[in-house]
NUTOR-116932 format. One line per 4 residues: their letters; for each residue x, z, y of N, C-alpha, C. Coordinates in pm, 1 decimal, always signed. Layout:
residues N
a> X/Z/Y/X/Z/Y/X/Z/Y; ... $
This chain:
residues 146
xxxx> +571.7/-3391.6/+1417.6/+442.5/-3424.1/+1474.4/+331.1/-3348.8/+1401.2; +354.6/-3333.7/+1267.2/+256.6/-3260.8/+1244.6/+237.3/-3121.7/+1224.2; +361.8/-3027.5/+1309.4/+301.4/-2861.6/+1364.6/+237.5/-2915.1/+1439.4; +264.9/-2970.0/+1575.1/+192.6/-3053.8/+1723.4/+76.2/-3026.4/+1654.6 $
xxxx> -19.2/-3176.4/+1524.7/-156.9/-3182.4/+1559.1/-199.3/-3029.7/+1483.6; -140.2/-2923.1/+1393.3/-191.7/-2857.6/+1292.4/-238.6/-2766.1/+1434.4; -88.4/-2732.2/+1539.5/-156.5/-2624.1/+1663.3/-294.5/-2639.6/+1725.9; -267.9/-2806.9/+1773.0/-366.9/-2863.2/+1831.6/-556.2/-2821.2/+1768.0 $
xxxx> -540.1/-2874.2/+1637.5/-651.6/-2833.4/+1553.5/-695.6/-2709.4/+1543.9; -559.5/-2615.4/+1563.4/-624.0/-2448.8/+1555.6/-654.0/-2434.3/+1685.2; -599.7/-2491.6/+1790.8/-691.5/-2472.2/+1949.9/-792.9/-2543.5/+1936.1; -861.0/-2651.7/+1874.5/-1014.4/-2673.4/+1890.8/-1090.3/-2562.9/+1822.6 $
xxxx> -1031.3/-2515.5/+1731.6/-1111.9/-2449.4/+1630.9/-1115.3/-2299.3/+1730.8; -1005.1/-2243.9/+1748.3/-1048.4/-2108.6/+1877.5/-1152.8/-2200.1/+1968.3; -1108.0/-2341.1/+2024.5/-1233.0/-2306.3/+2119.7/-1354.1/-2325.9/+2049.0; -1421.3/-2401.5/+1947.3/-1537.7/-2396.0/+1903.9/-1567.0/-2222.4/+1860.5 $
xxxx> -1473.6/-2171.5/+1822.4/-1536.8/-1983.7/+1825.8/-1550.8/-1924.8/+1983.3; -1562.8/-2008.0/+2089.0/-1577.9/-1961.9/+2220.9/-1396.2/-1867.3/+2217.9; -1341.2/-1911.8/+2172.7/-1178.7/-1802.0/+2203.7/-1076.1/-1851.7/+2268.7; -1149.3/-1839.8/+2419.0/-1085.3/-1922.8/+2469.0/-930.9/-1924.8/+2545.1 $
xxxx> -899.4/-1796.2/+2499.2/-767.6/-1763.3/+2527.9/-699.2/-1792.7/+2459.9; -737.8/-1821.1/+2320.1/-663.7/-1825.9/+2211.6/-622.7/-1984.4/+2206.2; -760.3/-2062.2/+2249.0/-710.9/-2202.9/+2231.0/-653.6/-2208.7/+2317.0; -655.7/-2199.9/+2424.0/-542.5/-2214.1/+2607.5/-396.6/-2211.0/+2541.1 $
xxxx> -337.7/-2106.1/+2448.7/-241.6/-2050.8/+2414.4/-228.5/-2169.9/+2270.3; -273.7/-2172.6/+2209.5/-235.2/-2261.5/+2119.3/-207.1/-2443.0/+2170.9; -268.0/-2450.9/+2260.7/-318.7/-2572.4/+2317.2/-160.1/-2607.0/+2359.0; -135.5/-2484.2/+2424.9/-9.4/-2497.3/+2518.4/+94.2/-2501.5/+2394.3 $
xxxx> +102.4/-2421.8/+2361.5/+198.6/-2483.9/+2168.6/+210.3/-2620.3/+2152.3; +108.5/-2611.2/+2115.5/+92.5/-2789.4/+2061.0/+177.1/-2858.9/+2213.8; +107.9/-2904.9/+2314.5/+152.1/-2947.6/+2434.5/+319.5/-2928.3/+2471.6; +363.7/-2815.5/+2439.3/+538.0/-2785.7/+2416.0/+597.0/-2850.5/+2344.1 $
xxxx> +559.7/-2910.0/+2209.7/+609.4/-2950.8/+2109.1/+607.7/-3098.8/+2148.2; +461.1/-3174.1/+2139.9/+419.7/-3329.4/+2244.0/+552.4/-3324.4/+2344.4; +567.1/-3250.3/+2407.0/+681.7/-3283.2/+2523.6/+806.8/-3321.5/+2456.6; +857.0/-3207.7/+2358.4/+944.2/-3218.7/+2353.6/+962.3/-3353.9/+2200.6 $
xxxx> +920.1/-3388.6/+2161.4/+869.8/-3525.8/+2096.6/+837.0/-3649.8/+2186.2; +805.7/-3608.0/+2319.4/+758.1/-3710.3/+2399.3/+683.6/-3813.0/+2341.0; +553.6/-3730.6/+2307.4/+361.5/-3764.1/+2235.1/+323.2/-3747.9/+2336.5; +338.9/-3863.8/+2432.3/+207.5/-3858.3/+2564.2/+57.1/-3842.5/+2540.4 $
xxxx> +57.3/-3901.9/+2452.6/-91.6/-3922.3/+2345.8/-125.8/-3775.8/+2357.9; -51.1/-3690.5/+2257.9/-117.9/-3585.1/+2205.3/-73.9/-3492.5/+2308.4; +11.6/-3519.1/+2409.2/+10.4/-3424.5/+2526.1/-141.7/-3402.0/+2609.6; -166.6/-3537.5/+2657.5/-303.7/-3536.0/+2691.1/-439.4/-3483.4/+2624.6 $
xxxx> -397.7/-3501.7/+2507.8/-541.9/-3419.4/+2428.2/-556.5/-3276.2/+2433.2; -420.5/-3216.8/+2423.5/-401.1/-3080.8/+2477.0/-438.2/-3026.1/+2609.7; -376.7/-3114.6/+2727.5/-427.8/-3085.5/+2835.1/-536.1/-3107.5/+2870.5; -632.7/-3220.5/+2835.5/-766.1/-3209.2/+2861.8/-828.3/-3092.8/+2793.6 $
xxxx> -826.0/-3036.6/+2645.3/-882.4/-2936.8/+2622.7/-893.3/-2815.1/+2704.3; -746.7/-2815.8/+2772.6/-718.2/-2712.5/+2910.4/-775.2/-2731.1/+2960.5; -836.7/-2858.5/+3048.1/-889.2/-2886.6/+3125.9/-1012.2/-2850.2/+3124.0; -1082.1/-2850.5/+3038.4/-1195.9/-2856.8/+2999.2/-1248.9/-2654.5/+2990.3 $
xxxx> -1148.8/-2573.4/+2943.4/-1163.0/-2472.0/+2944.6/-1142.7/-2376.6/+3067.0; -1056.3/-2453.7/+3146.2/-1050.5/-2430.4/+3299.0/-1188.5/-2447.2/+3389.2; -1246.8/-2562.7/+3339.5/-1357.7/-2584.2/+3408.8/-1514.8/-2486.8/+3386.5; -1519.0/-2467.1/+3243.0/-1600.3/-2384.0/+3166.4/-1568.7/-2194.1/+3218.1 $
xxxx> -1456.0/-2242.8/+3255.0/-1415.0/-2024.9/+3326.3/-1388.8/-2065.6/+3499.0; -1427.1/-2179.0/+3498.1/-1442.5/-2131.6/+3647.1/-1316.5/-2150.4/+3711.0; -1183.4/-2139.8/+3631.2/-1049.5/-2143.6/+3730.5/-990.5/-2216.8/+3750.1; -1056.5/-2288.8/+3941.5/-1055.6/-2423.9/+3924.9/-946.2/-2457.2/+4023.3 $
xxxx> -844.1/-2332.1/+4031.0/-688.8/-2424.3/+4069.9/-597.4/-2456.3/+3920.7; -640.0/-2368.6/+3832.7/-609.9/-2486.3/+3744.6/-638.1/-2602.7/+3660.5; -755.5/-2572.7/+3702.9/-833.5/-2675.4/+3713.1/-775.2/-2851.5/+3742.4; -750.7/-2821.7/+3915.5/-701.2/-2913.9/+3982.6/-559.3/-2964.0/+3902.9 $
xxxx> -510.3/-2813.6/+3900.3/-341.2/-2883.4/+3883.7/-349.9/-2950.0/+3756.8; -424.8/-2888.6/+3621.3/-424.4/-3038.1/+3526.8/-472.2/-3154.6/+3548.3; -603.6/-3172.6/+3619.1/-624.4/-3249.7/+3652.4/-502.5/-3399.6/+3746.1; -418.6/-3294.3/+3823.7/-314.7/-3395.5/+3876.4/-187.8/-3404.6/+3755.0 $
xxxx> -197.0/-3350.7/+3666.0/-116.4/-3346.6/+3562.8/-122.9/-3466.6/+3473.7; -285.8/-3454.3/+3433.1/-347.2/-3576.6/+3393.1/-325.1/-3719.7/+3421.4; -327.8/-3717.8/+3542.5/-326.5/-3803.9/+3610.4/-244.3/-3919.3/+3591.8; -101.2/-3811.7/+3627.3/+67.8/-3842.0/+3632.5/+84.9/-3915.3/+3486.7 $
xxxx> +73.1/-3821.5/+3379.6/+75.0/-3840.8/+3283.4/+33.5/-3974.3/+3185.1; -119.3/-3985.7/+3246.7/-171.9/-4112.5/+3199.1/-146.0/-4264.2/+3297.1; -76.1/-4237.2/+3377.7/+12.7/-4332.8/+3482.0/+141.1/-4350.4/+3382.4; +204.6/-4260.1/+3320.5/+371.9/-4265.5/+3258.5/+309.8/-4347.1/+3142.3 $
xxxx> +156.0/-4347.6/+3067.5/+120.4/-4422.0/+2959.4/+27.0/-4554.8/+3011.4; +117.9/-4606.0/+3089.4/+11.0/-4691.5/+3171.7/-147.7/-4699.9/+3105.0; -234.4/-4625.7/+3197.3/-363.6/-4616.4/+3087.9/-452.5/-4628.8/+3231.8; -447.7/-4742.9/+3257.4/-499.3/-4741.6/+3397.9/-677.6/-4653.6/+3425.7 $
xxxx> -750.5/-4687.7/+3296.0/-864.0/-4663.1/+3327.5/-879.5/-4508.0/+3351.8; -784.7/-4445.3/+3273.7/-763.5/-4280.1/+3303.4/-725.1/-4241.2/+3436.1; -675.5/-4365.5/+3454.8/-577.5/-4288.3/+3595.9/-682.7/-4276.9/+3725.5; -727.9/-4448.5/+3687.0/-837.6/-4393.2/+3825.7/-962.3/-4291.6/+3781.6 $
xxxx> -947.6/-4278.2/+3665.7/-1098.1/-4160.9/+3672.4/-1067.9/-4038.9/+3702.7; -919.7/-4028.9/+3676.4/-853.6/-3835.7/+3741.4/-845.5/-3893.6/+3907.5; -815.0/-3987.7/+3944.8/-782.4/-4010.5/+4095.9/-946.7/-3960.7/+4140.8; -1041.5/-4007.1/+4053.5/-1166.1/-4014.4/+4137.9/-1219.0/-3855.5/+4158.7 $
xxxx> -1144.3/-3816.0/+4024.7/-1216.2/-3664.3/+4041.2/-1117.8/-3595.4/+4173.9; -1009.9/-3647.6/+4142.5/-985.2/-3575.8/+4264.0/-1011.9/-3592.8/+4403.8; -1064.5/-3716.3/+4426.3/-1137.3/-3814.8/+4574.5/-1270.5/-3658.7/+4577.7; -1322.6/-3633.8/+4489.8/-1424.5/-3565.2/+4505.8/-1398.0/-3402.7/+4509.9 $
xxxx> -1350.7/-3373.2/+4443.2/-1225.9/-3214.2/+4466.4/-1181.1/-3247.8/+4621.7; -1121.8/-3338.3/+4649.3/-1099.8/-3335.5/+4846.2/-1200.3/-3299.4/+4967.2; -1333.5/-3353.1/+4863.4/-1412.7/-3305.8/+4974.1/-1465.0/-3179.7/+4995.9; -1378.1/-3100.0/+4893.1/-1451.8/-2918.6/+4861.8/-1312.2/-2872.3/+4937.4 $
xxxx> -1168.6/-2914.7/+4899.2/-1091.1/-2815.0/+4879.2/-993.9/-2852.4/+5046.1; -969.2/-2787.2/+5094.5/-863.9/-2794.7/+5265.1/-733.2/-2891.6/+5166.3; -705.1/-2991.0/+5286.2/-630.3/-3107.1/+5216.3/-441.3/-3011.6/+5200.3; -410.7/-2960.8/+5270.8/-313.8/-2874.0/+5298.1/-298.2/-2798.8/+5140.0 $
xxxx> -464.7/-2737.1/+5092.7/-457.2/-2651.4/+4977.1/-435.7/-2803.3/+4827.9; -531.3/-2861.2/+4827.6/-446.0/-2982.8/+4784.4/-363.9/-3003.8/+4760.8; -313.0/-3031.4/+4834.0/-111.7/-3088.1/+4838.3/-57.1/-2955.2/+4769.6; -68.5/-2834.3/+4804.7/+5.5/-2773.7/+4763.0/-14.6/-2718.5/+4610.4 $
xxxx> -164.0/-2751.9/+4548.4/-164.4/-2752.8/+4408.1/-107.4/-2862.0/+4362.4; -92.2/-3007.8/+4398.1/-58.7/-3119.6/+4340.4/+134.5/-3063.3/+4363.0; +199.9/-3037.0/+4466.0/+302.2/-3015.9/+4432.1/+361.0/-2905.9/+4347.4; +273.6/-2799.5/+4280.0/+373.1/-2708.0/+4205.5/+237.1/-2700.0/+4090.2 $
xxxx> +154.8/-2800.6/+4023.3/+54.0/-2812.0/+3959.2/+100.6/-2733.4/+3836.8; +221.7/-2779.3/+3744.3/+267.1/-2749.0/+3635.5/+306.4/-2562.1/+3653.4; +386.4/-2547.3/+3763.1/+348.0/-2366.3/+3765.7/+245.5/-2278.1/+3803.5; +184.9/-2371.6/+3846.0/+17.6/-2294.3/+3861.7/-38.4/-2288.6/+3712.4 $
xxxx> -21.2/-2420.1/+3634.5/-104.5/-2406.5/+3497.3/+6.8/-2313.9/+3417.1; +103.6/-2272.4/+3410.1/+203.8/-2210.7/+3318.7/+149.4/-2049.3/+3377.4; +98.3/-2052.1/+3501.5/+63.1/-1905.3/+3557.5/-73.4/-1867.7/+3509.8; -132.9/-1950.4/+3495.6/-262.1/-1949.6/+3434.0/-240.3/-1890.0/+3246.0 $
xxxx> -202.5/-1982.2/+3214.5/-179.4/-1932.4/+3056.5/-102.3/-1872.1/+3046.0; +22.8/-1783.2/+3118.8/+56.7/-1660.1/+3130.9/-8.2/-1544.7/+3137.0; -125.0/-1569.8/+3201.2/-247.9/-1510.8/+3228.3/-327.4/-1419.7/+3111.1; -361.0/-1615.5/+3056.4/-441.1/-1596.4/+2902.5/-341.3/-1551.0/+2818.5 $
xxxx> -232.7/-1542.5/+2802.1/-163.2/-1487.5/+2720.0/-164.7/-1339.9/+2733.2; -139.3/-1272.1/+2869.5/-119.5/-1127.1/+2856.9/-302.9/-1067.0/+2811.0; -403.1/-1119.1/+2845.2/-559.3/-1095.2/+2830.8/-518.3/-1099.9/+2602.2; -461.3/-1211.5/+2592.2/-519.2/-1247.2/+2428.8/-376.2/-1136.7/+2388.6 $
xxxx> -267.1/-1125.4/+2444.9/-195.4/-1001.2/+2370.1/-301.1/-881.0/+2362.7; -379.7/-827.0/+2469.1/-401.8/-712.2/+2499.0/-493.1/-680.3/+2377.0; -573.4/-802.9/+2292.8/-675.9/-754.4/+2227.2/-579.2/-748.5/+2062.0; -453.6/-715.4/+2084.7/-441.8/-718.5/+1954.6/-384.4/-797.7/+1848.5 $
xxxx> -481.5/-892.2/+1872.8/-502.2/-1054.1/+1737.4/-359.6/-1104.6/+1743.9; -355.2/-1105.7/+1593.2/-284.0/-1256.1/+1588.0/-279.7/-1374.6/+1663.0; -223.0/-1457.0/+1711.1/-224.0/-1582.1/+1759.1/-283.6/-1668.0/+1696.9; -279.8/-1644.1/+1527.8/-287.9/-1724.4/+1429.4/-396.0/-1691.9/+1312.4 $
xxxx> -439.4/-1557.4/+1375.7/-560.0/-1502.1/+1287.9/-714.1/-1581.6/+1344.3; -768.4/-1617.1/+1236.1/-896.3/-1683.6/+1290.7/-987.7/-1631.4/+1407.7; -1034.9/-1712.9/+1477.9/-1150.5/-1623.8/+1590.9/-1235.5/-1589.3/+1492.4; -1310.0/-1498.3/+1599.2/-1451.8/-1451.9/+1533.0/-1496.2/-1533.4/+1546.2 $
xxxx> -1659.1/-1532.2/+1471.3/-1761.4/-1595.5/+1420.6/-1792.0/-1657.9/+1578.8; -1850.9/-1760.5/+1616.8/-1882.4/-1820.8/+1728.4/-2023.6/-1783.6/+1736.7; -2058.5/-1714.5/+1865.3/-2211.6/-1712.4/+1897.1/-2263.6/-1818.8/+1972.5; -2344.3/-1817.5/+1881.0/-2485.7/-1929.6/+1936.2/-2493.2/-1962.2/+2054.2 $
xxxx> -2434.0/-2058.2/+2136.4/-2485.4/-2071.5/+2289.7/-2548.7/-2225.4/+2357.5; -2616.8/-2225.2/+2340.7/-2743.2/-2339.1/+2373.8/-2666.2/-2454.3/+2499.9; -2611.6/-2350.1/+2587.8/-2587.4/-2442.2/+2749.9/-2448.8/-2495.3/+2689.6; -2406.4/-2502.6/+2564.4/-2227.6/-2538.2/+2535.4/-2258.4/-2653.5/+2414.5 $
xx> -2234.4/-2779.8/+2514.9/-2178.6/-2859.3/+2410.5/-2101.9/-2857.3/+2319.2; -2085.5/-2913.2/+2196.5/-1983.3/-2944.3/+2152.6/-1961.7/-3065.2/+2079.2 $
Protein backbone atom coordinates (compact mmCIF):
# COMPACT_ATOMS: atom_id res chain seq x y z
CA UNK A 1 0.00 0.00 0.00
CA UNK A 2 2.51 2.22 0.40
CA UNK A 3 4.17 2.36 -3.45
CA UNK A 4 0.06 2.93 -4.19
CA UNK A 5 0.01 6.26 -1.83
CA UNK A 6 4.03 7.27 -2.56
CA UNK A 7 2.72 7.10 -6.75
CA UNK A 8 -0.38 8.70 -5.82
CA UNK A 9 1.53 11.70 -4.00
CA UNK A 10 3.97 12.05 -6.97
CA UNK A 11 0.71 12.47 -9.26
CA UNK A 12 -0.57 15.36 -7.05
CA UNK A 13 2.68 16.82 -7.00
CA UNK A 14 3.03 16.62 -11.23
CA UNK A 15 -0.33 17.99 -11.12
CA UNK A 16 0.32 20.96 -8.77
CA UNK A 17 3.50 21.66 -11.41
CA UNK A 18 0.56 21.90 -14.07
CA UNK A 19 2.27 18.23 -15.54
CA UNK A 20 -0.38 16.98 -16.41
CA UNK A 21 0.63 14.07 -18.30
CA UNK A 22 2.81 13.11 -15.88
CA UNK A 23 0.22 12.96 -13.10
CA UNK A 24 -2.49 11.08 -15.58
CA UNK A 25 0.45 8.48 -15.86
CA UNK A 26 1.39 8.23 -12.37
CA UNK A 27 -2.19 8.44 -11.20
CA UNK A 28 -2.81 5.41 -13.34
CA UNK A 29 0.25 3.57 -11.39
CA UNK A 30 -1.00 4.17 -8.28
CA UNK A 31 -4.77 3.13 -9.53
CA UNK A 32 -3.05 -0.40 -10.99
CA UNK A 33 -1.64 -1.21 -7.83
CA UNK A 34 -5.32 -0.02 -5.64
CA UNK A 35 -6.79 -2.68 -8.03
CA UNK A 36 -4.71 -5.07 -7.67
CA UNK A 37 -4.78 -4.70 -3.61
CA UNK A 38 -8.41 -4.06 -4.05
CA UNK A 39 -8.07 -0.15 -2.23
CA UNK A 40 -11.40 1.04 -3.48
CA UNK A 41 -10.56 4.00 -1.32
CA UNK A 42 -7.41 4.88 -2.96
CA UNK A 43 -8.67 3.71 -6.36
CA UNK A 44 -11.08 6.53 -6.28
CA UNK A 45 -8.68 9.21 -5.26
CA UNK A 46 -6.73 8.35 -8.28
CA UNK A 47 -9.53 8.41 -10.52
CA UNK A 48 -11.00 11.53 -9.44
CA UNK A 49 -7.63 13.25 -9.87
CA UNK A 50 -8.18 11.84 -13.58
CA UNK A 51 -11.17 13.13 -13.48
CA UNK A 52 -10.46 16.27 -12.61
CA UNK A 53 -7.58 16.60 -15.22
CA UNK A 54 -9.86 15.37 -17.91
CA UNK A 55 -12.11 18.09 -17.17
CA UNK A 56 -9.35 20.93 -16.91
CA UNK A 57 -8.05 19.61 -20.84
CA UNK A 58 -11.21 19.54 -22.07
CA UNK A 59 -11.36 15.60 -22.87
CA UNK A 60 -14.62 15.11 -21.98
CA UNK A 61 -15.20 11.42 -23.24
CA UNK A 62 -12.99 10.71 -20.76
CA UNK A 63 -14.26 12.62 -18.91
CA UNK A 64 -17.62 10.79 -18.95
CA UNK A 65 -16.16 7.34 -18.87
CA UNK A 66 -14.52 8.10 -15.33
CA UNK A 67 -17.10 9.66 -14.34
CA UNK A 68 -19.28 6.25 -14.95
CA UNK A 69 -16.29 4.54 -13.49
CA UNK A 70 -16.77 6.53 -10.44
CA UNK A 71 -19.83 5.84 -10.13
CA UNK A 72 -19.67 1.88 -10.34
CA UNK A 73 -16.98 2.00 -8.11
CA UNK A 74 -18.40 4.03 -5.28
CA UNK A 75 -21.68 1.71 -5.59
CA UNK A 76 -19.03 -1.61 -4.99
CA UNK A 77 -18.09 0.77 -1.65
CA UNK A 78 -21.56 1.30 -0.86
CA UNK A 79 -20.99 5.16 -0.55
CA UNK A 80 -24.34 6.13 -1.47
CA UNK A 81 -23.84 9.89 -1.28
CA UNK A 82 -21.10 9.53 -4.13
CA UNK A 83 -23.12 7.53 -6.12
CA UNK A 84 -25.91 9.81 -6.56
CA UNK A 85 -23.66 12.83 -7.10
CA UNK A 86 -21.79 10.91 -10.24
CA UNK A 87 -25.49 9.74 -11.26
CA UNK A 88 -26.39 13.49 -11.15
CA UNK A 89 -23.53 14.61 -13.14
CA UNK A 90 -24.34 12.36 -15.46
CA UNK A 91 -28.44 13.31 -15.50
CA UNK A 92 -26.76 16.58 -16.69
CA UNK A 93 -23.97 15.21 -19.29
CA UNK A 94 -27.45 13.58 -20.92
CA UNK A 95 -28.69 16.64 -21.68
CA UNK A 96 -25.46 17.71 -23.87
CA UNK A 97 -24.42 14.32 -25.10
CA UNK A 98 -26.92 11.91 -27.94
CA UNK A 99 -28.17 9.13 -25.47
CA UNK A 100 -26.87 6.35 -28.06
CA UNK A 101 -23.23 8.29 -27.56
CA UNK A 102 -23.82 7.74 -23.81
CA UNK A 103 -24.41 4.25 -23.66
CA UNK A 104 -21.69 3.64 -25.67
CA UNK A 105 -19.09 5.54 -23.40
CA UNK A 106 -20.72 3.93 -20.27
CA UNK A 107 -20.25 0.50 -21.98
CA UNK A 108 -16.48 0.42 -22.93
CA UNK A 109 -15.71 3.52 -20.26
CA UNK A 110 -12.54 1.70 -18.86
CA UNK A 111 -11.01 1.45 -22.68
CA UNK A 112 -11.77 4.78 -23.54
CA UNK A 113 -9.86 5.99 -20.24
CA UNK A 114 -6.82 3.36 -20.86
CA UNK A 115 -6.93 5.12 -24.59
CA UNK A 116 -6.74 8.32 -23.16
CA UNK A 117 -3.62 7.73 -20.94
CA UNK A 118 -2.14 5.80 -23.71
CA UNK A 119 -2.39 9.00 -25.19
CA UNK A 120 -0.71 10.93 -22.27
CA UNK A 121 1.77 8.47 -22.18
CA UNK A 122 3.05 8.55 -25.84
CA UNK A 123 2.81 12.95 -25.52
CA UNK A 124 4.99 12.52 -21.81
CA UNK A 125 7.45 9.76 -23.61
CA UNK A 126 7.98 12.20 -26.44
CA UNK A 127 9.40 14.97 -24.13
CA UNK A 128 12.05 12.86 -22.86
CA UNK A 129 11.51 13.03 -18.86
CA UNK A 130 11.70 10.63 -16.56
CA UNK A 131 8.43 9.41 -15.23
CA UNK A 132 9.97 9.99 -11.98
CA UNK A 133 12.05 13.10 -12.51
CA UNK A 134 10.41 16.12 -10.84
CA UNK A 135 8.12 18.56 -12.99
CA UNK A 136 9.21 21.84 -13.65
CA UNK A 137 8.72 24.72 -11.55
CA UNK A 138 4.77 25.38 -11.70
CA UNK A 139 3.69 28.71 -13.31
CA UNK A 140 1.63 31.04 -11.66
CA UNK A 141 -1.96 30.62 -12.85
CA UNK A 142 -4.66 32.68 -11.12
CA UNK A 143 -7.96 30.78 -12.89
CA UNK A 144 -6.40 27.19 -11.11
CA UNK A 145 -7.39 26.25 -7.91
CA UNK A 146 -5.67 24.33 -5.79
Amino acid sequence: MGQQAALGYLARTAYASDSLDQALILAESSLELGRQITDRFGQSINLELQLQIWQETQQNEALIASIFLLRDLHAQMDNQRKVEEYESYIQQIASQVPLDQLQQIEQHAESIRQQHIAEAKARFDATGRDLFEPPPSPVADPDRSE
